[in-house]
C-alpha positions as CSV (number, residue, x, y, z in Angstrom):
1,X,-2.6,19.0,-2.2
2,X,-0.4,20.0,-5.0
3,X,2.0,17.6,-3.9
4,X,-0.1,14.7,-2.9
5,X,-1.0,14.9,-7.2
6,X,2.3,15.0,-8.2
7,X,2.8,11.6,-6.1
8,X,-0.2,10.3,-7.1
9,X,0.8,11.1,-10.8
10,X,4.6,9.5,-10.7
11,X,3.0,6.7,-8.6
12,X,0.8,5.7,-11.7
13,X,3.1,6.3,-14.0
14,X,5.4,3.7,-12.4
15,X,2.7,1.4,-11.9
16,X,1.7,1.6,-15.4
17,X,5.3,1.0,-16.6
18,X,5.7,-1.6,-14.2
19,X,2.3,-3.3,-15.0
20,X,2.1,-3.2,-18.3
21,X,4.1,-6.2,-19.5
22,X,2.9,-7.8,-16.8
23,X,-0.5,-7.5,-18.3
24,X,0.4,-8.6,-21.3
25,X,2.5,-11.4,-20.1
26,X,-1.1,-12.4,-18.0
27,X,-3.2,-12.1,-20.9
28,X,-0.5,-14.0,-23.0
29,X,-0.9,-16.4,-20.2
30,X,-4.6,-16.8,-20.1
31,X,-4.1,-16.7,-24.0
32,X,-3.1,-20.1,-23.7
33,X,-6.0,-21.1,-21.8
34,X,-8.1,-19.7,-24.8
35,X,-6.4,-21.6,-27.2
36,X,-6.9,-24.7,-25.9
37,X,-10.2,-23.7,-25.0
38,X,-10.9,-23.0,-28.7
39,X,-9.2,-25.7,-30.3
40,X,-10.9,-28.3,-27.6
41,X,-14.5,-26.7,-28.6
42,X,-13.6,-27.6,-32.2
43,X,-12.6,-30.9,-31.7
44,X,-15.7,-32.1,-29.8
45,X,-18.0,-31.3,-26.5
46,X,-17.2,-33.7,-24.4
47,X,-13.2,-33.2,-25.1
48,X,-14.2,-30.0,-24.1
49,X,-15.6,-30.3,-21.0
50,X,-13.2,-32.7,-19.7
51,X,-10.6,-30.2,-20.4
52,X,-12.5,-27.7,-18.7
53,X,-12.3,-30.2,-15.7
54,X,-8.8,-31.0,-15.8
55,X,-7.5,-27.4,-16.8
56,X,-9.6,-26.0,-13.7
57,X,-7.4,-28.9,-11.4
58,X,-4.5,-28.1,-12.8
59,X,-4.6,-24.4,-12.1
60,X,-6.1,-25.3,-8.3
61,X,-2.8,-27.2,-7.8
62,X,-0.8,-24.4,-9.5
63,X,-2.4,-21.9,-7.4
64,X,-1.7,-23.6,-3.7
65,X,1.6,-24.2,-4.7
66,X,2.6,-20.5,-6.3
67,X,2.0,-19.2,-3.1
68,X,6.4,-19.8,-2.1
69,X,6.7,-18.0,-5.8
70,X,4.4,-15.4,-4.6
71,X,5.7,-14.3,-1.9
72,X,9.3,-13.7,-3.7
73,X,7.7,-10.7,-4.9
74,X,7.7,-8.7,-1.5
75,X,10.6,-10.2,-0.1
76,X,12.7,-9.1,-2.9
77,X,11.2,-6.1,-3.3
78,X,12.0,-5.1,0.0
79,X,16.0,-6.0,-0.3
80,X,15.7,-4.7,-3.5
81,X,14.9,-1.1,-1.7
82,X,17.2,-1.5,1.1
83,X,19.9,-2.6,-1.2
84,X,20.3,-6.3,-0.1
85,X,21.1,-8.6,-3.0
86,X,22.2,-11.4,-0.7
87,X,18.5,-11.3,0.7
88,X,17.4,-10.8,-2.8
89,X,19.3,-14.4,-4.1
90,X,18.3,-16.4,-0.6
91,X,14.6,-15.4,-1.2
92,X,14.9,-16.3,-4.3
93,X,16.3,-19.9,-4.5
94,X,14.4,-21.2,-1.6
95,X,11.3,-19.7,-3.6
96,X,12.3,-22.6,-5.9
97,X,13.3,-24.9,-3.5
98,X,10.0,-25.0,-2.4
99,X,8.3,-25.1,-5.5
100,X,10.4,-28.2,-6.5
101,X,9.6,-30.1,-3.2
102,X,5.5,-28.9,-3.6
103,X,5.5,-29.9,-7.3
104,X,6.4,-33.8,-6.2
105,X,4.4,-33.9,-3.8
106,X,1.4,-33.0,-6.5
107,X,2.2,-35.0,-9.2
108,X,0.3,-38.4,-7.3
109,X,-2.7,-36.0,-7.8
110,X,-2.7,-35.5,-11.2
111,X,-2.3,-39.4,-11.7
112,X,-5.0,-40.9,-9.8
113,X,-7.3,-37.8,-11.0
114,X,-10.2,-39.9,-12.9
115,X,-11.0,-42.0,-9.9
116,X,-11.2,-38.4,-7.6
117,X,-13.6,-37.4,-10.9
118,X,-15.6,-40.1,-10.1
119,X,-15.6,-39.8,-6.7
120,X,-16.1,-36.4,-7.0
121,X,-19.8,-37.0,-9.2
122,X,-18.4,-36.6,-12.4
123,X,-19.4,-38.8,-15.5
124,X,-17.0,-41.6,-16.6
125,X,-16.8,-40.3,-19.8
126,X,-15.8,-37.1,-18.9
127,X,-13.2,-38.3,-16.0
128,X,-11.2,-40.9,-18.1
129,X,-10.5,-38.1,-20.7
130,X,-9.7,-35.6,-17.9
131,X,-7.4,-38.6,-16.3
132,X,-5.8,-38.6,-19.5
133,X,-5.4,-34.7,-19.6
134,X,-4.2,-34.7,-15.9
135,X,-1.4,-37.0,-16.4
136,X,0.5,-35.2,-19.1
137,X,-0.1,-32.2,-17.5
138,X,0.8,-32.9,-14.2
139,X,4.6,-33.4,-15.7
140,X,4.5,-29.3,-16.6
141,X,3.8,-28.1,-13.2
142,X,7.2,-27.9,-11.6
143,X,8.2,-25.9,-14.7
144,X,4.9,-23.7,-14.3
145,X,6.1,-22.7,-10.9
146,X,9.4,-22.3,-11.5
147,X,8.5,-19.4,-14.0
148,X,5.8,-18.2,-11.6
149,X,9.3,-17.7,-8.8
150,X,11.7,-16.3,-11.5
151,X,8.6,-14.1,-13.0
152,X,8.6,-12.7,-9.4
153,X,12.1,-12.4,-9.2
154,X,12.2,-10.5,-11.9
155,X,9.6,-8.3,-11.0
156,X,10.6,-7.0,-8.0
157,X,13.8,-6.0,-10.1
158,X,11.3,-4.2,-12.9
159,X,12.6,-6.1,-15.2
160,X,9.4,-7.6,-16.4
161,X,9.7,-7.0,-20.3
162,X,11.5,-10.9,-21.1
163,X,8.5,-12.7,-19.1
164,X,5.9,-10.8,-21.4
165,X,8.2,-11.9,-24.6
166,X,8.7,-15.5,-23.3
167,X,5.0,-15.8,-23.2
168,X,4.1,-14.6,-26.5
169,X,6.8,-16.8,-27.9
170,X,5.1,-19.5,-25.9
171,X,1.5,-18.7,-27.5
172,X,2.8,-19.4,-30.9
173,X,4.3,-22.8,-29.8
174,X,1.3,-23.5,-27.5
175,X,-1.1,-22.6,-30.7
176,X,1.4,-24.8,-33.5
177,X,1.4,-28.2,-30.3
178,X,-2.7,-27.8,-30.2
179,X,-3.0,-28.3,-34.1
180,X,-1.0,-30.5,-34.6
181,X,-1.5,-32.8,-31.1
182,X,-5.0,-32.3,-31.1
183,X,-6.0,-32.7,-34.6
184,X,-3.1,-35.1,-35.8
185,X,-2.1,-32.6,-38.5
186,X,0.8,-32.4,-39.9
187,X,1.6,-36.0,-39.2
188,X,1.8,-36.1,-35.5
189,X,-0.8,-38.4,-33.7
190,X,-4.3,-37.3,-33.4
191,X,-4.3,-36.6,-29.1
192,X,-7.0,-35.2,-28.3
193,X,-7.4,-34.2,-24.7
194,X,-4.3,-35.8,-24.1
195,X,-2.8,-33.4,-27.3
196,X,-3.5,-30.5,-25.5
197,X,-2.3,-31.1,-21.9
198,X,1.3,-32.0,-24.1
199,X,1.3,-28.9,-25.8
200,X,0.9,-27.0,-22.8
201,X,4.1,-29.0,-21.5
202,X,6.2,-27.7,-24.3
203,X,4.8,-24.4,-24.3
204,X,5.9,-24.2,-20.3
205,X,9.5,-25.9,-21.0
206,X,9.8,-23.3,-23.3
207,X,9.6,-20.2,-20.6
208,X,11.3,-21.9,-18.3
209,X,14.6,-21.6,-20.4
210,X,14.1,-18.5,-21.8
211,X,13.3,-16.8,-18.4
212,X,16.0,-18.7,-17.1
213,X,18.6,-17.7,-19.2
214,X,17.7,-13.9,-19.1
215,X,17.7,-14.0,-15.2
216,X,21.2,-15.9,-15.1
217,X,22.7,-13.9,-18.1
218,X,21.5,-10.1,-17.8
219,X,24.3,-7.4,-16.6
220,X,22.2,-5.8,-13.8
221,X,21.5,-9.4,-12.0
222,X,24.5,-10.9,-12.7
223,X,26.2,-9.8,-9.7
224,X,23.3,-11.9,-7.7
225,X,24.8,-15.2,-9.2
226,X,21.4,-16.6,-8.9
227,X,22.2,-20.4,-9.8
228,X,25.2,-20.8,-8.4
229,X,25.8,-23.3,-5.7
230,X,22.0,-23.7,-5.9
231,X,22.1,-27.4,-3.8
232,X,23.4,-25.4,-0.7
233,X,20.5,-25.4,1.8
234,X,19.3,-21.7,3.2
235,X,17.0,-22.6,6.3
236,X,16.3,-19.5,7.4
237,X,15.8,-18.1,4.2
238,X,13.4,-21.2,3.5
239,X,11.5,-20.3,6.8
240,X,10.7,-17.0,5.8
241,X,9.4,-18.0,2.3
242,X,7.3,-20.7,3.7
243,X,5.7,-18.8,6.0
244,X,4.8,-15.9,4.0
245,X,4.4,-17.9,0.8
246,X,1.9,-20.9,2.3
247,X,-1.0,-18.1,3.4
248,X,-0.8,-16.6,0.3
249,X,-1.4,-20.3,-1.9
250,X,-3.7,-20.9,1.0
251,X,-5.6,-17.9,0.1
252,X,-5.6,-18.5,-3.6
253,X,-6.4,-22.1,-2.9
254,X,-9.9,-20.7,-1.5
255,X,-10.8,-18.4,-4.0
256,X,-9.6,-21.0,-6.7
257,X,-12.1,-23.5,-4.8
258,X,-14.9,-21.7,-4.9
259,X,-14.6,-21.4,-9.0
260,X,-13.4,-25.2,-8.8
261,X,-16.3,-26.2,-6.6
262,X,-18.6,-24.1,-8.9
263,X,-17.4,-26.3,-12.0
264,X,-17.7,-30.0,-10.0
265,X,-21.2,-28.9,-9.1
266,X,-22.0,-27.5,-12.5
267,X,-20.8,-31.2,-14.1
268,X,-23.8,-32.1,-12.1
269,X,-26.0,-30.6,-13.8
270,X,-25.1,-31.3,-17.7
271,X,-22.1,-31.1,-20.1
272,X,-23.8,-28.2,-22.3
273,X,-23.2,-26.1,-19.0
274,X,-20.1,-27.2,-17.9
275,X,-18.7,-26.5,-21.4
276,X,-20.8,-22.8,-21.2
277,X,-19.3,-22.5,-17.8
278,X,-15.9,-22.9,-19.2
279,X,-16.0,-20.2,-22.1
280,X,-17.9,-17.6,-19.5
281,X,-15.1,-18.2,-17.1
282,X,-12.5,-17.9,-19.9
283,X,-13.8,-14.6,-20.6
284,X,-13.9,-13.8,-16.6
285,X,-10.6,-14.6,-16.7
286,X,-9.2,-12.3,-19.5
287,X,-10.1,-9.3,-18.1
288,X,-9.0,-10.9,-14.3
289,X,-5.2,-10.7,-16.2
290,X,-5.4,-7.1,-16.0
291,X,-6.0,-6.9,-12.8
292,X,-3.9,-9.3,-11.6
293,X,-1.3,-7.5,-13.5
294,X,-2.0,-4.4,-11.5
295,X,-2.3,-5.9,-8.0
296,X,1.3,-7.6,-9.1
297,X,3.1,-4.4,-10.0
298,X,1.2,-2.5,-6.7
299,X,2.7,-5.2,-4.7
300,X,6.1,-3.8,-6.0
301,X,5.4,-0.6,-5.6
302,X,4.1,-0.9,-2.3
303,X,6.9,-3.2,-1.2
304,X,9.9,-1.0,-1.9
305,X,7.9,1.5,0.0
306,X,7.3,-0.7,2.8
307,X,10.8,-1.7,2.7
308,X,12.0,2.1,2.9
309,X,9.3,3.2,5.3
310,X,7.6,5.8,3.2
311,X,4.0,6.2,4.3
312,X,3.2,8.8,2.0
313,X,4.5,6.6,-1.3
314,X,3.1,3.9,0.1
315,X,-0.6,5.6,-0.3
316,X,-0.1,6.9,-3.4
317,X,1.0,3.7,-5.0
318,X,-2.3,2.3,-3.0
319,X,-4.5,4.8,-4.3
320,X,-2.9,4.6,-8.3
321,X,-3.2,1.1,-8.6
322,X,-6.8,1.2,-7.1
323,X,-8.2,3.7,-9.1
324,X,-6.9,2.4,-12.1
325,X,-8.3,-1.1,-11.6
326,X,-11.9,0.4,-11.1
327,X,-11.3,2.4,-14.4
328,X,-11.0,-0.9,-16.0
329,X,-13.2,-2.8,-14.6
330,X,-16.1,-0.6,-15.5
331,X,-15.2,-1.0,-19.1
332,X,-15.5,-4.5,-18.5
333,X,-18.7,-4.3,-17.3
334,X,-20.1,-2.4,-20.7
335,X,-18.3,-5.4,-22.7
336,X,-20.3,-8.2,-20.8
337,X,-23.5,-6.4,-20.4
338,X,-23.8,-5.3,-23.6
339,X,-21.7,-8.4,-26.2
340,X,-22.5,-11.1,-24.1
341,X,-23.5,-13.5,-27.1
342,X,-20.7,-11.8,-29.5
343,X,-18.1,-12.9,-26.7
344,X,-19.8,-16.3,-26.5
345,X,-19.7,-17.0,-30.3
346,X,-16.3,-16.9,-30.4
347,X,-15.2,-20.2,-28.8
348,X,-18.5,-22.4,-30.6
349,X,-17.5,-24.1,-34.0
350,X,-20.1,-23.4,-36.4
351,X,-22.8,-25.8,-37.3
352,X,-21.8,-27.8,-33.7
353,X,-25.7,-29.0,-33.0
354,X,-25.1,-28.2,-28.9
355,X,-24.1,-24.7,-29.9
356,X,-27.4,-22.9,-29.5
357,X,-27.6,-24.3,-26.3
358,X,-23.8,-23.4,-25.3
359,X,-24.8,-19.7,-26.8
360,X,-27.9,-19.0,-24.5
361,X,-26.5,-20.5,-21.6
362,X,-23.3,-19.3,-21.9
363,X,-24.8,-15.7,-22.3
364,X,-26.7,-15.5,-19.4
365,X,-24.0,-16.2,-17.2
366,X,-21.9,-13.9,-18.8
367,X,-24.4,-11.6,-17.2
368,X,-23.8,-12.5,-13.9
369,X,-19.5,-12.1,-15.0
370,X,-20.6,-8.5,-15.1
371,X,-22.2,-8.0,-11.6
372,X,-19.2,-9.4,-9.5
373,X,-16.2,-7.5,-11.9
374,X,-15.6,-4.8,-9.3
375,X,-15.8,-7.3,-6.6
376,X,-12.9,-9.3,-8.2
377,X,-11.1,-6.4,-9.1
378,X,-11.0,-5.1,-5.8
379,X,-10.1,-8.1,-3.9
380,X,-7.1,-8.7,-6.1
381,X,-6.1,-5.8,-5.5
382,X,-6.2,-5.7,-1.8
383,X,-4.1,-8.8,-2.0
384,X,-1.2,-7.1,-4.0
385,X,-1.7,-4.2,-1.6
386,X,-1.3,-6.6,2.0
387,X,0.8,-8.7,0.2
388,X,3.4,-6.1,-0.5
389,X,3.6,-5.3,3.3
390,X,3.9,-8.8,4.2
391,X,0.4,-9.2,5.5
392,X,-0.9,-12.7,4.5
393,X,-2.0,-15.0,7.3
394,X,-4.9,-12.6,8.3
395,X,-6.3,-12.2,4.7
396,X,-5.9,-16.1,4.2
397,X,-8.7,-16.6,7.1
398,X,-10.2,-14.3,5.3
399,X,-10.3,-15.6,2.2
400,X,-11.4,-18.2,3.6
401,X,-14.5,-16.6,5.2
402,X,-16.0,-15.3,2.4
403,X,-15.4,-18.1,0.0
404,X,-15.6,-21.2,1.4
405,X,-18.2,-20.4,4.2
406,X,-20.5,-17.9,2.4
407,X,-19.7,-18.4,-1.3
408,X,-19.9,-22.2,-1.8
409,X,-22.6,-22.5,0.4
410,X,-24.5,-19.9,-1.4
411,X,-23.8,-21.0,-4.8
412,X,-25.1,-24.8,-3.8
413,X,-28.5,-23.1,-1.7
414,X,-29.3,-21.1,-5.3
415,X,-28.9,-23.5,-7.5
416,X,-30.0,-26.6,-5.8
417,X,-33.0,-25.5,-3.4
418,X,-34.1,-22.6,-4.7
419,X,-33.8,-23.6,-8.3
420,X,-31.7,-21.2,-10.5
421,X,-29.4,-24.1,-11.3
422,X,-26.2,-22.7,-13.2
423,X,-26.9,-19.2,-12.7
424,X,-27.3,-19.3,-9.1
425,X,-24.4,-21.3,-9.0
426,X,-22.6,-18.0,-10.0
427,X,-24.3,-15.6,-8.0
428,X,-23.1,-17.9,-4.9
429,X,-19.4,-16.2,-6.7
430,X,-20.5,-13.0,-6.6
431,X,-21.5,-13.5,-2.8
432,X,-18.2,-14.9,-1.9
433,X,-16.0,-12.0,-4.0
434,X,-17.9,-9.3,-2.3
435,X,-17.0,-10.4,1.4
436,X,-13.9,-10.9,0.5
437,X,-12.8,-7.2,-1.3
438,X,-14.6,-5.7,1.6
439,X,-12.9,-7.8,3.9
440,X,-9.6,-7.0,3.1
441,X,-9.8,-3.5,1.2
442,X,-11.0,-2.6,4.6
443,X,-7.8,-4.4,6.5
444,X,-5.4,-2.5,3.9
445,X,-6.7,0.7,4.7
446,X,-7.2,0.5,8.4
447,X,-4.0,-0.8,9.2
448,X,-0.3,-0.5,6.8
449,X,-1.9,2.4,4.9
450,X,-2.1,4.4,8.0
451,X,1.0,3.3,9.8
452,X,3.4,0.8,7.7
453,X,4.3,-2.5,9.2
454,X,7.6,-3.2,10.2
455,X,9.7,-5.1,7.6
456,X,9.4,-8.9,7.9
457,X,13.0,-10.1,9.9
């Protein structure tokens, strides 16, 4: 017993050290999301919404594709533990091989976006701004993913503190871009939208180089020579990062979906709650960071056990990272339950007529943020957990299970039919997360956590 502690103890302690920056680099992250978020409900409501429209199909299209950055992470990991840094460079660069080829294949998307609005039952208004938004945006996802590959990279190294100071260096320009894009101060064109979404651009090309530059230049990766003779093809090592990487955007395509699908359907309903649905899922997605952070690092943790076939260490880095994502998300819980309007008032400009409206709707789904909090905590976290013993395709079906044929569904029955519009749009999401963190909790612990799967070939 006394041991199992002690493991239990050094397992969380690594976890912590490992996850930490990658917190704060999520929440930096998201931070950006919050500017614009901000800044947007300053400028006006319907600039607002449409960005809450175009942001949400941006990070849809970021998602499916960060799936071959993703699954660096265990890969890597696992050379990392059995000492293989030519497996460690070939998972890498075909990571980014991939992400280059996905991120051309997108960009038509983000184009032709305010005819899809339309098509999709969106209001003209609010699809030609989101058009606008799309276009300029669309240019920053190849960058986007290239930092989500090299952030993994890096990770799986625990070498995580450069990504958290590349983001907070991005913050600041993200912020600076938004005021003066947005706004037209200090003599740049007043944007809008469009302001934002080039912002964002900068902000990305930013991280790229500095992330970049650290990976290429730092003493202990060096020896990988990570960027050099990057054109030579690696087909096997592409093969094994598509085919652990495509469940894993699959998967996050279908949670992504259900939130997306929640925001389409919410447009249907009014502006005022699409723009309330954006802040509520802002705040949703602050405390998410954390968690993600912890699934990340447990996938690391989990990994290099996986990759020296230690059961035991495996467990306790299981058990760590759970119980400390519980921990948090029951703190999360008191925050929404009992702030919800204090959170909401932050992102509504004073004096903005709509903003009583925004307030009381914005608070009561808030509410409903509270109920599914240990739902998304857990799912996440069973995904880091299966991820880091390359176990994908199975929680991809189910992903897709409890989101798209029990959460969408549900969210459309309760608002529509039985009447709860916008709030029973988001109990249809805590429907869908609950299937899904029992699915897949139960897979982790019935399966690797009892006997550990063979390393990937």
């Amino acid at each position: 017993m006394g041991d199992n502690r002690t493991l239990f103890a050094a397992q969380a302690r690594a976890l912590l050290a490992l996850g930490l920056p990658m917190i704060g680099s999520n929440l930096a992250q998201i931070g950006l999301h919050v500017t614009d978020t901000v800044m947007m409900g300053w400028y006006s409501v319907p600039a607002l919404a449409a960005v809450v429209l175009g942001a949400s199909s941006f990070f849809i299209l970021f998602i499916l594709g960060s799936g071959f950055g993703v699954a660096i992470m265990p890969l890597v990991a696992s050379a990392v533990a059995a000492g293989d840094d030519t497996e460690s460079r070939r998972a890498t660069r075909m990571g980014l091989w991939l992400s280059t080829l996905y991120a051309a294949l997108a960009y038509p998307i983000f184009w032709f976006s305010g005819p899809i609005f339309l098509a999709l039952g969106q209001k003209p208004e609010t699809a030609a701004i989101a058009q606008s938004f799309m276009r300029i945006a669309g240019l920053g996802l190849a960058p986007a993913l290239y930092v989500m590959a090299l952030k993994s990279y890096l990770a799986a190294h625990e070498k995580t503190q450069v990504v958290l100071w590349a983001t907070l260096g991005g913050l600041a320009i993200n912020a600076a871009g938004n005021w003066a894009f947005i706004f037209g101060h200090w003599g740049a064109p007043e944007m809008g939208a469009s302001g934002s979404a080039l912002a964002t651009l900068l902000t990305q090309i930013f991280g790229l180089i500095v992330i970049v530059a650290y990976a290429a230049a730092h003493p202990a990766l060096r020896r990988h020579q990570l960027f050099r003779r990057f054109w030579r093809p690696d087909w096997p090592g592409f093969g094994r990062v598509f085919r652990l990487g495509y469940p894993i955007g699959l998967t996050s395509l279908a949670e992504g979906g259900l939130f997306q699908a929640t925001a389409l359907m919410m447009g249907w309903i009014g502006t005022v709650q699409l723009a309330a649905h954006g802040i509520a899922l802002e705040l949703a997605s602050i405390t998410f960071m954390v968690h993600l952070g912890l699934s990340q690092a447990a996938t690391v943790r989990v990994g290099r056990a996986h990759g020296r076939r230690d059961g035991a260490e495996l467990r306790a880095a299981a058990l760590s990272a759970q119980a400390l994502s519980v921990a948090f998300a029951l703190i999360c819980v008191a925050a929404f339950t009992l702030f919800p309007e204090t959170l909401i008032g932050l992102y509504i400009r004073p004096g903005d007529p709509l903003a009583p409206e925004i307030l009381a709707f914005g608070t009561r789904l808030l509410l409903v943020a509270a109920l599914f909090q240990l739902a998304d905590a857990t799912q996440v976290m069973a995904l880091g957990l299966l991820r880091g013993v390359h176990d994908t395709h199975v929680p991809m079906l189910m992903a897709g299970l409890s989101y798209w044929c029990l959460g969408i569904p549900a969210s459309y029955v309760l608002a529509f039919p039985l009447g709860l519009c916008g709030v029973g749009l988001w109990l249809g999401l805590v429907v869908g997360l609950c299937c899904a963190a029992g699915l897949m909790m139960t897979r982790f612990w019935t399966g690797p956590a009892r006997t550990p799967l063979p390393t990937t070939p």
